[in-house]
TORNU-838817 format. One record per residue (C-alpha): residue number from 0; residue in one letter; x, z, y. Coordinates in Angstrom, 3 decimals, always signed. Layout:
TORNU-838817
PT   seq   type         c1         c3         c2
PT   NUM      A          X          Z          Y
...
//
This chain:
TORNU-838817
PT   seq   type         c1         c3         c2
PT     0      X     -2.200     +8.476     -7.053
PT     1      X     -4.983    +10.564     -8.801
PT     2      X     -7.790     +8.662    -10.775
PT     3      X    -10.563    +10.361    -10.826
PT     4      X    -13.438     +8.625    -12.631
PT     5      X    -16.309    +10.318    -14.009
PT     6      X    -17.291    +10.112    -17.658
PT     7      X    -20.604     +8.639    -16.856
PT     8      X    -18.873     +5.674    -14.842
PT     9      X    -16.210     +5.291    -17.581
PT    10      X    -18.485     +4.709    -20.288
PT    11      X    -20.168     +1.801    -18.363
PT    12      X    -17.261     +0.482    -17.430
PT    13      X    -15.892     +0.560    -21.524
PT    14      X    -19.251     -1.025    -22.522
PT    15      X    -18.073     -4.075    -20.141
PT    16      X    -15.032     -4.370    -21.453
PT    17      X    -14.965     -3.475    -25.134
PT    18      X    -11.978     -5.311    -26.100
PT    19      X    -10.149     -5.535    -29.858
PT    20      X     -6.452     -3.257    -29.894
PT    21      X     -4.356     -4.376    -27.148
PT    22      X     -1.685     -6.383    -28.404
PT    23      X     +1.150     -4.867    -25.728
PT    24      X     +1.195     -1.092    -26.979
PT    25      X     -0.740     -0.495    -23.527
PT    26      X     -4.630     +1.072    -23.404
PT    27      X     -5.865     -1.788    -22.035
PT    28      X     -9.458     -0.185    -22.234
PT    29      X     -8.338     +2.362    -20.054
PT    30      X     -6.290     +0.092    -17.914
PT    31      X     -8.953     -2.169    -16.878
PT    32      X    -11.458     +0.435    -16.168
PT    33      X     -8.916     +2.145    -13.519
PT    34      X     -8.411     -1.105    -12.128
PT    35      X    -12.002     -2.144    -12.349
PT    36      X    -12.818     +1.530    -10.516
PT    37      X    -10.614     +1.522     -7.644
PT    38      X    -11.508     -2.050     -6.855
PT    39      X    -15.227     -0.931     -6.276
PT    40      X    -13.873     +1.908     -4.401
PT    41      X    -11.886     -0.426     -2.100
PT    42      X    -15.015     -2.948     -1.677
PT    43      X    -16.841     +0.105     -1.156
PT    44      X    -14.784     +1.126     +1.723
PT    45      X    -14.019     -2.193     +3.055
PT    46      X    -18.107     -3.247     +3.430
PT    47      X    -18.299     +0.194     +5.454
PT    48      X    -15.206     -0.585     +7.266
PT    49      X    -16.545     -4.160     +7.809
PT    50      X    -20.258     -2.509     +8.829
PT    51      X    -18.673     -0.111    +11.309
PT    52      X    -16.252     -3.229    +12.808
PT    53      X    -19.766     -5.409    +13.643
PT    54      X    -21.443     -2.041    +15.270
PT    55      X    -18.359     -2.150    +17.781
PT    56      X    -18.012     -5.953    +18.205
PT    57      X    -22.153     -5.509    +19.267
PT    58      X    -22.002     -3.371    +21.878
PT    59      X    -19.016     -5.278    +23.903
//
């Protein structure tokens, strides 16, 4: 799986996060932003997946 965030939207998601070293030798910076991204992608995709299920549901 490919994460493909653009600098723009990592910088705003760093300045939300902006957390001391990580104590577990992991980025966790850089961890949470991935996770942070590809939640809003999925929300993203499930509110169009949820607009496109009531457009259906309507016309029965």
């Amino acid at each position: 799986m490919e994460f493909d965030i653009t600098p723009k939207r990592y910088e705003e998601l760093a300045r939300l996060i902006a957390q001391a070293e990580s104590p577990v030798g992991i980025d966790a910076e850089k961890t949470h932003i991935l996770i942070l991204d590809k939640l809003e992608q999925m929300n993203t995709h499930l509110q169009r997946l949820e607009e496109r299920l009531e457009r259906l549901e309507s016309r029965s």
